[in-house]
ZAMILUM-642038 format. One line per 4 residues: their letters; for each residue z, x, y of N, C-alpha, C, O. Coordinates in nm, 2 decimals, padded with zeros to 4 digits. Layout:
<recs>
a) Z/X/Y/Z/X/Y/Z/X/Y/Z/X/Y ~ ...
</recs>
This chain:
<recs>
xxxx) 00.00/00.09/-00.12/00.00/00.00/00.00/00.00/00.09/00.12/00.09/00.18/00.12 ~ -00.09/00.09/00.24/-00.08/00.15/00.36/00.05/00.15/00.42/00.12/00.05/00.43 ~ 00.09/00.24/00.46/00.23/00.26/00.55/00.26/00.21/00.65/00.38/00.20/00.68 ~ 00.14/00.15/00.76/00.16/00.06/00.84/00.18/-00.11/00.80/00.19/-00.19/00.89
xxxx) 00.18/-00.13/00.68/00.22/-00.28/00.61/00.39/-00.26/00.59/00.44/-00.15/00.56 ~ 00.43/-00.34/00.60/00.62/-00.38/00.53/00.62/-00.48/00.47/00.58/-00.57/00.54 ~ 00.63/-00.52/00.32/00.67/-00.63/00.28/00.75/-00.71/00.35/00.83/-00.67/00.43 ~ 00.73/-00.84/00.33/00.83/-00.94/00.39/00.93/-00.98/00.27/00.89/-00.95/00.16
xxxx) 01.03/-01.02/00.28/01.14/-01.04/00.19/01.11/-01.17/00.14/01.09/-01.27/00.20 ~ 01.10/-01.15/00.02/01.13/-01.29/-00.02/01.26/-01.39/-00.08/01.35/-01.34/-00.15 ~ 01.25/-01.51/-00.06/01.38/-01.57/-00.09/01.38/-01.70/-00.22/01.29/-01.74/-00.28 ~ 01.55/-01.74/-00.24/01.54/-01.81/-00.37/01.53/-01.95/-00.32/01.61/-01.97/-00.23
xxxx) 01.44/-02.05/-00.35/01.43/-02.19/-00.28/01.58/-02.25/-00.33/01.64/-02.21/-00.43 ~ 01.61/-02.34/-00.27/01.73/-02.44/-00.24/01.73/-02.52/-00.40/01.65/-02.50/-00.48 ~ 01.85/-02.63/-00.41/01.83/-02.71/-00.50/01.73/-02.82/-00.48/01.67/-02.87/-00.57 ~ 01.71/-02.85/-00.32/01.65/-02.95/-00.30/01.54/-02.90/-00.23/01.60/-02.84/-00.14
xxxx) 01.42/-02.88/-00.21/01.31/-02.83/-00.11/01.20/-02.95/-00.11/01.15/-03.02/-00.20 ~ 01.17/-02.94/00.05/01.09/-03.05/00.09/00.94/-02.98/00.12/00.94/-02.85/00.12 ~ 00.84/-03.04/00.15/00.70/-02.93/00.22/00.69/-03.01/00.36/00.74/-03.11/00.40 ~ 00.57/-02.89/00.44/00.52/-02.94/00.55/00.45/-03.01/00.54/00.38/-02.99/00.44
xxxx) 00.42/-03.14/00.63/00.37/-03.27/00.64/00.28/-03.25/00.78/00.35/-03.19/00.86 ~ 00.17/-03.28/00.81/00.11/-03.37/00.93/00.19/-03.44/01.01/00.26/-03.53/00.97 ~ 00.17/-03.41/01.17/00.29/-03.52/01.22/00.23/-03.64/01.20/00.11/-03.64/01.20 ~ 00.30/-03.77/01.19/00.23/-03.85/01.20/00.20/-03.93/01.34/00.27/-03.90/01.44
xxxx) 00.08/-04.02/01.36/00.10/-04.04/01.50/00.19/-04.10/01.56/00.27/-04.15/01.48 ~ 00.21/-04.11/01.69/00.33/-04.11/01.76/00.36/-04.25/01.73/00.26/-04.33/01.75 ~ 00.51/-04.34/01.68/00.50/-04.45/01.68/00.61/-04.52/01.78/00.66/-04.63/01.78 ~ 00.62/-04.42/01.84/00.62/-04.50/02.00/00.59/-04.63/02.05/00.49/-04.68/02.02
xxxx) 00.69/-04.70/02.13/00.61/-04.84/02.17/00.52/-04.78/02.28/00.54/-04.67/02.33 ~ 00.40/-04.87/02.30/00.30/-04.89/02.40/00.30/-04.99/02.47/00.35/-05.09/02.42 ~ 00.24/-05.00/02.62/00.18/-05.10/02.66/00.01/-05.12/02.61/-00.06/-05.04/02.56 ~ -00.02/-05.25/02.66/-00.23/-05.24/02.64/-00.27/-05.12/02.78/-00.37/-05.05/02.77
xxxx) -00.17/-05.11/02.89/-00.24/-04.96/02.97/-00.18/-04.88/02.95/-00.18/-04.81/03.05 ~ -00.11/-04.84/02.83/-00.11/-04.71/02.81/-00.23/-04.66/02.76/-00.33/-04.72/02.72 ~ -00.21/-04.53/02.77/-00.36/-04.43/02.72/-00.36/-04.47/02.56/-00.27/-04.49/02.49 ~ -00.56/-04.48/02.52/-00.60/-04.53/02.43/-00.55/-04.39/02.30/-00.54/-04.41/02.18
xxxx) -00.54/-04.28/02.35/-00.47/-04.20/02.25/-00.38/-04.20/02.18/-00.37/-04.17/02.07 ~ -00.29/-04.24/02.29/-00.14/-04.27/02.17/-00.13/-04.35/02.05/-00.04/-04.34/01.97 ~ -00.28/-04.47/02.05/-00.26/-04.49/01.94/-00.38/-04.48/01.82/-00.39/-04.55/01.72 ~ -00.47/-04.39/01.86/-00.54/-04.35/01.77/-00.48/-04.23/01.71/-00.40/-04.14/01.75
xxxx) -00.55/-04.25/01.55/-00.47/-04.12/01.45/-00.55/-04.05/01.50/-00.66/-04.09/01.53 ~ -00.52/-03.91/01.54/-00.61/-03.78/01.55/-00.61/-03.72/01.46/-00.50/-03.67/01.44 ~ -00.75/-03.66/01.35/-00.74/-03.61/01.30/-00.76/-03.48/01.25/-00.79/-03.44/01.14 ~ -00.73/-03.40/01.40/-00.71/-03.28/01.43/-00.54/-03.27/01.42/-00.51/-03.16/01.39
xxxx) -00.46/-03.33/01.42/-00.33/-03.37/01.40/-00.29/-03.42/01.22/-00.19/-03.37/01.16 ~ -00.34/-03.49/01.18/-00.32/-03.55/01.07/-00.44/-03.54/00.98/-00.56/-03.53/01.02 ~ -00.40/-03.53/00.81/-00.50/-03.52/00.70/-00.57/-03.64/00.71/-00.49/-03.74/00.70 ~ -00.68/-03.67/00.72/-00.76/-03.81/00.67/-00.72/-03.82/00.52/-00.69/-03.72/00.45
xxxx) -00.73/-03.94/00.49/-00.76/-03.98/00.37/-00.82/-04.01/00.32/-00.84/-04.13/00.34 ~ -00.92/-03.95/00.21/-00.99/-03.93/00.11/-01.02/-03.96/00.00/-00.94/-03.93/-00.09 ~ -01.18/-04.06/-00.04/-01.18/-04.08/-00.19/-01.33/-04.04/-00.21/-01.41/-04.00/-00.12 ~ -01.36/-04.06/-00.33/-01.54/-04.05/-00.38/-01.59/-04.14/-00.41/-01.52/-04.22/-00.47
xxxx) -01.72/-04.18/-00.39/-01.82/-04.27/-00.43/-01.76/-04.33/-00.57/-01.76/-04.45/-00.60 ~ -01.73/-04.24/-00.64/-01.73/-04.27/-00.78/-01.57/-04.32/-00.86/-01.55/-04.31/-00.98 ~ -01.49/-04.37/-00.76/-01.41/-04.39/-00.81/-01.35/-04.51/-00.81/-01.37/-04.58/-00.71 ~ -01.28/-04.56/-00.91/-01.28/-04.73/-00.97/-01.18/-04.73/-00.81/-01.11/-04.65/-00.75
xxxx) -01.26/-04.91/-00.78/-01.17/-04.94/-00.67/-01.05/-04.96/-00.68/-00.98/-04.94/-00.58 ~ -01.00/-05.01/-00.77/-00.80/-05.02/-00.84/-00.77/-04.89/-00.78/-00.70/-04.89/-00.68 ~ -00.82/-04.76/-00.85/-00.73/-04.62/-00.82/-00.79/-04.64/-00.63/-00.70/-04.69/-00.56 ~ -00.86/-04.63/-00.59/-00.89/-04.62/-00.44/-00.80/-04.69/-00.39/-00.72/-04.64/-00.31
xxxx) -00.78/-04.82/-00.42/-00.66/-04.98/-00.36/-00.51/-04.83/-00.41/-00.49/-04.74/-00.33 ~ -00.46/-04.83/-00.50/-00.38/-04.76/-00.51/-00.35/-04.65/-00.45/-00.23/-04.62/-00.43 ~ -00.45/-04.56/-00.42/-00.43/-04.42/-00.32/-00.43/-04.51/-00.19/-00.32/-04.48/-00.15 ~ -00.47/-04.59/-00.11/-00.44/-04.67/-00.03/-00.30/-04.71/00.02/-00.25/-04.69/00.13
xxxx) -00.21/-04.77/-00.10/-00.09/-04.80/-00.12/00.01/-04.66/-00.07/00.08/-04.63/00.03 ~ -00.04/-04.59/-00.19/00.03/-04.47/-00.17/00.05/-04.36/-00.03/00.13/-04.28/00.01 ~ -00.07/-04.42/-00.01/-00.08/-04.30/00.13/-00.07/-04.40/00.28/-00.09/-04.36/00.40 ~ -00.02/-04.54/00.26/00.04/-04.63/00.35/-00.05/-04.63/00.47/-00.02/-04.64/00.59
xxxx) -00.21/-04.63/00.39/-00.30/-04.61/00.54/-00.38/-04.76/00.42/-00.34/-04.80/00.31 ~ -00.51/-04.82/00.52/-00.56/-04.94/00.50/-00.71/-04.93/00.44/-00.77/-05.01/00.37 ~ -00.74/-04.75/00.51/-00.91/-04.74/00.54/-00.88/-04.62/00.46/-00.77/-04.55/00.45 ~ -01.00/-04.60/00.39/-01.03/-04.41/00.32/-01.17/-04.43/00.36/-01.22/-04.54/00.39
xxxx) -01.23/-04.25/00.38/-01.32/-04.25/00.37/-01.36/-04.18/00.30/-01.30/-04.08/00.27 ~ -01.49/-04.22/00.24/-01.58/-04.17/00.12/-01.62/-04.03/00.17/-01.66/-03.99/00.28 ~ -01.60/-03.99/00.09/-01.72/-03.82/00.14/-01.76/-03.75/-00.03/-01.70/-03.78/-00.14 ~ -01.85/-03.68/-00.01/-01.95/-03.60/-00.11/-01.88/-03.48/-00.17/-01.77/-03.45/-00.13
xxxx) -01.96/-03.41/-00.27/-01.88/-03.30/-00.32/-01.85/-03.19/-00.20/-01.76/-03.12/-00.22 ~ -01.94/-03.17/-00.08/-01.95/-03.10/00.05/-01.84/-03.12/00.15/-01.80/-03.05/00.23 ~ -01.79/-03.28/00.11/-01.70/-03.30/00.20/-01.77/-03.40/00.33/-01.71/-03.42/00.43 ~ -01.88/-03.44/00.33/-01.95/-03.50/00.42/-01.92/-03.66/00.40/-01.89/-03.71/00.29
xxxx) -01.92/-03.70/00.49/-01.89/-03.83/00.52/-02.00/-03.93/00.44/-02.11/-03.91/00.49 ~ -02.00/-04.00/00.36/-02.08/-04.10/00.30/-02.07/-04.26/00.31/-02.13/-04.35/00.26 ~ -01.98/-04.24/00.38/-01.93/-04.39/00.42/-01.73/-04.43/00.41/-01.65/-04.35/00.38 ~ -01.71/-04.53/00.44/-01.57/-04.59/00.41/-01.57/-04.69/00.38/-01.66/-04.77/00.41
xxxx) -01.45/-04.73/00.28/-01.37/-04.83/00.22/-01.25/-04.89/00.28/-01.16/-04.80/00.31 ~ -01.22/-05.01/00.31/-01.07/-05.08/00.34/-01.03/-05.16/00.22/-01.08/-05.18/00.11 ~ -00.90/-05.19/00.29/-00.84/-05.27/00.20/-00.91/-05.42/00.17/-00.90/-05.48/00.06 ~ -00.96/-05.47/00.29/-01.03/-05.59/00.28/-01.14/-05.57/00.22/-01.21/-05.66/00.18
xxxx) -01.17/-05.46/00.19/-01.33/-05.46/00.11/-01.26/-05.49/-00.03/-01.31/-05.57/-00.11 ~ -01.13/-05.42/-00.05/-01.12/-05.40/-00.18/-01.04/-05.52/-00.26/-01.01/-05.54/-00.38 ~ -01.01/-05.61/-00.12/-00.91/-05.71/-00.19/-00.97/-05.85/-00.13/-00.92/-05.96/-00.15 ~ -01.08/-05.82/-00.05/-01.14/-05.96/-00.01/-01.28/-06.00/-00.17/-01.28/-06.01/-00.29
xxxx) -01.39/-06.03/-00.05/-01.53/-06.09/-00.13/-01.59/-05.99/-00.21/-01.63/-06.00/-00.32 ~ -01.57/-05.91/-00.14/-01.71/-05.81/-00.19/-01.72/-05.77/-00.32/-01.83/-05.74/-00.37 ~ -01.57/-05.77/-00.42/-01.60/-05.74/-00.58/-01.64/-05.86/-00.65/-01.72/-05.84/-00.74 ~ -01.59/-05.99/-00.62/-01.63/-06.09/-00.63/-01.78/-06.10/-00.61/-01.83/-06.17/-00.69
xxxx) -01.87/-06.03/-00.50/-02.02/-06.10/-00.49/-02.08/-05.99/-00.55/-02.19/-06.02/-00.58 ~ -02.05/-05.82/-00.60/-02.10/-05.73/-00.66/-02.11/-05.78/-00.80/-02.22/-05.77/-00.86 ~ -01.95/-05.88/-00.88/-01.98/-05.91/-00.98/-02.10/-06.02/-01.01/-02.18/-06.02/-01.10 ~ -02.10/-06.10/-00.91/-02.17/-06.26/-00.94/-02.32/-06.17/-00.91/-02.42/-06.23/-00.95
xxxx) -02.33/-06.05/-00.86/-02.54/-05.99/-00.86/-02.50/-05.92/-00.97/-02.54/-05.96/-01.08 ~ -02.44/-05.82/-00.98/-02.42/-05.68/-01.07/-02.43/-05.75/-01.26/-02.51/-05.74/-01.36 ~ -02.33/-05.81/-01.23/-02.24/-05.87/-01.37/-02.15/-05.73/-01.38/-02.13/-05.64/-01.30 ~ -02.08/-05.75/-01.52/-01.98/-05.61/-01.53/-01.88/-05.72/-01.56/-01.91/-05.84/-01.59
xxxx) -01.74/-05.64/-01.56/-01.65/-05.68/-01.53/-01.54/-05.61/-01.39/-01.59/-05.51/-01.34 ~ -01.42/-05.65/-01.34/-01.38/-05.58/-01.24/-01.36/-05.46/-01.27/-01.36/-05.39/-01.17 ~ -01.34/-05.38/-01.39/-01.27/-05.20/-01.38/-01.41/-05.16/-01.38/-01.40/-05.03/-01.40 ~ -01.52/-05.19/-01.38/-01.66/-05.16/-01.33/-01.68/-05.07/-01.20/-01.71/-04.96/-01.17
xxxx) -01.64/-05.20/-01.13/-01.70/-05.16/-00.96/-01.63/-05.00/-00.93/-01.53/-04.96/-00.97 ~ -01.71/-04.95/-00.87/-01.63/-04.82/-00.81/-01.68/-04.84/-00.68/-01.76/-04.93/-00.63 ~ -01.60/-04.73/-00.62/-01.62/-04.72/-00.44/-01.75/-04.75/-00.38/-01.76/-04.85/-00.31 ~ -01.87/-04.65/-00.40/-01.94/-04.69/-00.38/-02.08/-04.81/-00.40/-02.20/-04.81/-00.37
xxxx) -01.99/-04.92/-00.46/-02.09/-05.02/-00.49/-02.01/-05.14/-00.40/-02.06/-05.25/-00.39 ~ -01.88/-05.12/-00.34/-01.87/-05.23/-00.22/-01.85/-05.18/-00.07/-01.82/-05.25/00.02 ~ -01.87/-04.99/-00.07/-01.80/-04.92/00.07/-01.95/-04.99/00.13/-02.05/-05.04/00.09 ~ -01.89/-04.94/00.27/-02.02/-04.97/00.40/-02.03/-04.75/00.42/-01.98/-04.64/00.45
xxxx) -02.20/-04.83/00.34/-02.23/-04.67/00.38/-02.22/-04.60/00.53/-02.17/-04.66/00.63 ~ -02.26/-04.48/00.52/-02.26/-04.41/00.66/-02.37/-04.44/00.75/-02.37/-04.43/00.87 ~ -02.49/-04.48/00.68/-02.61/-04.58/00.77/-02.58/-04.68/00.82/-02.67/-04.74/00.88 ~ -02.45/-04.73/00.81/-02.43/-04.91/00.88/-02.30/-04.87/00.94/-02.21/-04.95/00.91
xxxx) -02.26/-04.77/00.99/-02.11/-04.74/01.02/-02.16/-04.72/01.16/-02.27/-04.66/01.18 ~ -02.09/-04.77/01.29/-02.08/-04.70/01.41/-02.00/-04.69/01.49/-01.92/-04.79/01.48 ~ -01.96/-04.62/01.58/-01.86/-04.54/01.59/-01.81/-04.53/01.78/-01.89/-04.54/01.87 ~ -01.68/-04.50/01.80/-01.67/-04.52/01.96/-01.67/-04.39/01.98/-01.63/-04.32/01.88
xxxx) -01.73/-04.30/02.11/-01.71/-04.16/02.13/-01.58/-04.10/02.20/-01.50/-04.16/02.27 ~ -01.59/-03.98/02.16/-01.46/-03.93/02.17/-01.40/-03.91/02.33/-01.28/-03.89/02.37 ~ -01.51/-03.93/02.39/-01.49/-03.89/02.57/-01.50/-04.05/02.64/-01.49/-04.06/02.76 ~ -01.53/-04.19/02.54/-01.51/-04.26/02.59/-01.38/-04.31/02.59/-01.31/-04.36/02.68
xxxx) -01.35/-04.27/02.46/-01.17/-04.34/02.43/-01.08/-04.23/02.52/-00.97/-04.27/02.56 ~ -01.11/-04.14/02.55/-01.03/-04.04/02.62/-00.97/-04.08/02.77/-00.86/-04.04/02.83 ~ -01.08/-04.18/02.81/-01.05/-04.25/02.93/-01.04/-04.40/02.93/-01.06/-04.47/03.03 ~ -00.98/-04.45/02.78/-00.98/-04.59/02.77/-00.83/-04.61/02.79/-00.75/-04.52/02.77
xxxx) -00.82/-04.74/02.81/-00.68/-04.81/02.73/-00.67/-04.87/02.62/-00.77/-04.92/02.57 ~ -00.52/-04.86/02.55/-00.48/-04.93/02.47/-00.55/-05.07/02.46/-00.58/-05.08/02.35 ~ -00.58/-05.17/02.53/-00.61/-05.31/02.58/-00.78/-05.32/02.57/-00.84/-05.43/02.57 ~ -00.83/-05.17/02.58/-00.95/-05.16/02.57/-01.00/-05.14/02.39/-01.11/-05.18/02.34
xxxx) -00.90/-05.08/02.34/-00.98/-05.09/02.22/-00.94/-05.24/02.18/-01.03/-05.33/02.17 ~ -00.80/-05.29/02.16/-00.82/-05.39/02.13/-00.88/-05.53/02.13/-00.85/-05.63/02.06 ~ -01.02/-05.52/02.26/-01.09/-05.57/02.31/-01.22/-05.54/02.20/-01.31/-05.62/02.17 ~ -01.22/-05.42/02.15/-01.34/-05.39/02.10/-01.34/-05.43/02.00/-01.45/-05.49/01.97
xxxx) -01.21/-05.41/01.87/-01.19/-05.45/01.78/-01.17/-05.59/01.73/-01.20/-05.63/01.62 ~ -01.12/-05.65/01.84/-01.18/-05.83/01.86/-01.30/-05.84/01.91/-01.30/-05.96/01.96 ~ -01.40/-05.79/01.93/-01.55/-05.79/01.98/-01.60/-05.79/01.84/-01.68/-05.88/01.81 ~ -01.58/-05.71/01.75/-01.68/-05.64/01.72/-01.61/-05.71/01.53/-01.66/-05.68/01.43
xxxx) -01.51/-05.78/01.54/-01.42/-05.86/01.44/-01.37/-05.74/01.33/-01.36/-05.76/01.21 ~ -01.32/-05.60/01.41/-01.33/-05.53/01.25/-01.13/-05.51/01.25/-01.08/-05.57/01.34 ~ -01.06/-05.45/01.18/-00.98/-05.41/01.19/-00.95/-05.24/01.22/-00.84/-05.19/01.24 ~ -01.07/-05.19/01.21/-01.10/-05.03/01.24/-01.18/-04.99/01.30/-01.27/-05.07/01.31
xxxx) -01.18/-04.87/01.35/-01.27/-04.82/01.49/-01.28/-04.70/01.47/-01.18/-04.64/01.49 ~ -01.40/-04.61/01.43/-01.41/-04.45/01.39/-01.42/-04.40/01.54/-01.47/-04.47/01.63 ~ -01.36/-04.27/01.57/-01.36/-04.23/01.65/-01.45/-04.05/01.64/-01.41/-03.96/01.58 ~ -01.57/-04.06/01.71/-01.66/-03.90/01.68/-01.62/-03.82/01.76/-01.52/-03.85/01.82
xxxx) -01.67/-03.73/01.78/-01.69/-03.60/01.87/-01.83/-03.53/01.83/-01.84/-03.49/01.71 ~ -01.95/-03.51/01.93/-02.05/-03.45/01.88/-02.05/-03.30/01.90/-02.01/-03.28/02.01 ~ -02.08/-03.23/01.86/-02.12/-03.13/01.92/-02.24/-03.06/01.98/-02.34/-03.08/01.92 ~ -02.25/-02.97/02.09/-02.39/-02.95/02.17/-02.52/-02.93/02.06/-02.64/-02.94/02.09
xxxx) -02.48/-02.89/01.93/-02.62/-02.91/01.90/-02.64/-03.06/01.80/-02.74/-03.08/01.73 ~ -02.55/-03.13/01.83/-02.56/-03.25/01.80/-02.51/-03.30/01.63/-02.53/-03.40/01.56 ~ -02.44/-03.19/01.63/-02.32/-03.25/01.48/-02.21/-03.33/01.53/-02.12/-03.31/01.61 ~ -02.24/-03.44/01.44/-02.11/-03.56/01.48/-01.99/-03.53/01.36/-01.99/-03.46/01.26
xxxx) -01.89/-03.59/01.41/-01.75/-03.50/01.31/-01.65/-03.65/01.35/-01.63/-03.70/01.46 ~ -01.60/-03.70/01.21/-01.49/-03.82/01.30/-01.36/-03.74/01.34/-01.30/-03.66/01.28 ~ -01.33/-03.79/01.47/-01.21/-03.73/01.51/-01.09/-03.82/01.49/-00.97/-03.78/01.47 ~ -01.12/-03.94/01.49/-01.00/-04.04/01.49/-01.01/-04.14/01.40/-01.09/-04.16/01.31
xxxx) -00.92/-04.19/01.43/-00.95/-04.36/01.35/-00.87/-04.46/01.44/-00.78/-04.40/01.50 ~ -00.87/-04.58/01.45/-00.83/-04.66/01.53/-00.75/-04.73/01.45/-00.76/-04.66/01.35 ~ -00.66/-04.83/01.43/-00.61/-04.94/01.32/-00.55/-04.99/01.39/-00.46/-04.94/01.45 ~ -00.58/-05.17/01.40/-00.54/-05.26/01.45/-00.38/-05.25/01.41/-00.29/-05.27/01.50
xxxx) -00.34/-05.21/01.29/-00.19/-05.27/01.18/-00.10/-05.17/01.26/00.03/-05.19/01.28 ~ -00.19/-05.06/01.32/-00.12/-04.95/01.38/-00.08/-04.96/01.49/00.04/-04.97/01.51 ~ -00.19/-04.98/01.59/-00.19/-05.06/01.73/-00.06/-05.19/01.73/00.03/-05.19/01.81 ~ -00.08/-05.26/01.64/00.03/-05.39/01.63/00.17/-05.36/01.62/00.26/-05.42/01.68
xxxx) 00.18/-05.24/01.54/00.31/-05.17/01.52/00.36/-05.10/01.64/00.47/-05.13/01.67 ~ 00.28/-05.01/01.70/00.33/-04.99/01.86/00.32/-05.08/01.94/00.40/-05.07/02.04 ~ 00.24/-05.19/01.95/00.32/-05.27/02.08/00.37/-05.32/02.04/00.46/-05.35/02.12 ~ 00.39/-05.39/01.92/00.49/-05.49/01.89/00.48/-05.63/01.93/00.56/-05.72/01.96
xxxx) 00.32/-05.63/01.91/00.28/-05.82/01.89/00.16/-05.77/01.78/00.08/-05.68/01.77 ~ 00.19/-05.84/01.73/00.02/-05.90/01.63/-00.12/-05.91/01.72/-00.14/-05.94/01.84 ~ -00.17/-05.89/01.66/-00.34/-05.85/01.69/-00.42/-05.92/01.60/-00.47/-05.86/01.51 ~ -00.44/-06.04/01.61/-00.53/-06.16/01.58/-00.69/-06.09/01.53/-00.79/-06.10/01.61
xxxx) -00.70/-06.05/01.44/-00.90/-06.06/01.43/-00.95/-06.07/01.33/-00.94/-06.00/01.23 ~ -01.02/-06.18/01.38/-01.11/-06.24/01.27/-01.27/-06.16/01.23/-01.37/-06.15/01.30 ~ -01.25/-06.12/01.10/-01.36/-06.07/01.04/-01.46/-06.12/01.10/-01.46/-06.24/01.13 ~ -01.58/-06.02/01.13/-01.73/-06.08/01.11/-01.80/-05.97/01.03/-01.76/-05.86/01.00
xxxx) -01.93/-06.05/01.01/-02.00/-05.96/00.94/-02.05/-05.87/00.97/-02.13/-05.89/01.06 ~ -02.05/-05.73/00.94/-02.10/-05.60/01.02/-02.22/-05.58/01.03/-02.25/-05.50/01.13 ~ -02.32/-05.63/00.96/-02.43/-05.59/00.94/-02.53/-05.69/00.90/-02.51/-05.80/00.84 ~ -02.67/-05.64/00.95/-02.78/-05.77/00.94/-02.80/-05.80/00.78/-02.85/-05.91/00.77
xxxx) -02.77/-05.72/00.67/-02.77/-05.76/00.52/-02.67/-05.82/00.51/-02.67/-05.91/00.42 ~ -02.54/-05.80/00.58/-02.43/-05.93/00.53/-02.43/-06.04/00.56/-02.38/-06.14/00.52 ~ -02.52/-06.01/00.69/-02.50/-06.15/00.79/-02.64/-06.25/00.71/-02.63/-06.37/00.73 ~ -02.74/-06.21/00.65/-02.84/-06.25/00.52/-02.77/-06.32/00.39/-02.78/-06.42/00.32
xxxx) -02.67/-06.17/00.39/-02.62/-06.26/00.22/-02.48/-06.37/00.28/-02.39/-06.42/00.20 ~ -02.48/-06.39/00.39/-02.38/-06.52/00.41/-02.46/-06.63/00.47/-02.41/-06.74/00.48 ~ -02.58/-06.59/00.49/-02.64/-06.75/00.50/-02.71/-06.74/00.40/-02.81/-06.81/00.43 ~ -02.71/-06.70/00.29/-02.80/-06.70/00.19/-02.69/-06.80/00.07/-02.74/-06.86/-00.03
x) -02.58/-06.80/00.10/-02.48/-06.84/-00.02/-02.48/-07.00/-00.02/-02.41/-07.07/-00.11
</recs>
């Protein structure tokens, strides 16, 4: 070993040892004009939550449970974004209308056959929320009927990266009223297969 290196000492762990965690976001009360940051997760701050295309939606609904968030998003063996899953995907229509086209039975479906791919996903920018209010997303999120809000950041040669995530359940939990929103259909193929039924 070089003579300008010193070992560092090492020690005997406790009976009880805990690990380092991500802070979580601040859950602080808000007003609707407080800054739209305090209640977006940043996830330069916090690990996103993570699943694959290919995984039965039960274990996804369960890593959901476990990790006390609502939304995962899908990404590839690269780690690239391929879309996201909620809990309403996983516990409303959508296994229900995959079975009645697909057939199967439910331990069938996996993630990717009810997520909303990354082609129908869109997203608020990172320099608009930076100057929003709290009152402002929840405007958006009742506009736009979803319970979540991706938050990007591009970069100058034009790579998009999610920085945030929005959550109504979250938002609700810091100000401390309920947040009313009624689903709509995200997309011109859902909004087809609901007049189609």
């Amino acid at each position: 070993m070089p003579a300008n290196y010193t070992s560092v000492p090492l020690h005997s762990l406790g009976a009880t040892v805990s690990y380092g965690r991500p802070t979580s976001p601040a859950a602080g009360k808000v007003s609707k004009d407080s800054p739209a940051l305090q209640v977006m997760t940043d996830l330069e701050k916090v690990t996103a939550v993570t699943t694959r295309p290919d995984v039965n939606i039960d274990t996804a609904n369960q890593q959901m449970i476990t990790s006390k968030v609502r939304l995962l998003l899908v990404t590839d063996e690269q780690g690239q974004v391929v879309g996201l899953i909620t809990a309403t995907d996983i516990l409303g229509e959508r296994p229900m209308k995959y079975l009645q086209q697909q057939g199967g039975k439910h331990a069938d479906i996996l993630v990717r056959h009810i997520m909303t791919p990354w082609e129908q996903l869109d997203a608020l920018d990172f320099r608009d929320v930076a100057n929003a209010r709290v009152g402002d997303i929840i405007a958006t999120l009742i506009g736009v009927g979803r319970q979540h809000a991706l938050v990007i950041t591009t970069t100058p040669n034009g790579a998009q990266s999610i920085r945030g995530i929005f959550s109504s359940t979250q938002i609700s939990r810091q100000l401390g009223e309920a947040i009313e929103i009624s689903e709509k259909a995200k997309t011109f193929a859902e909004i087809e297969a609901a007049l189609s039924v």
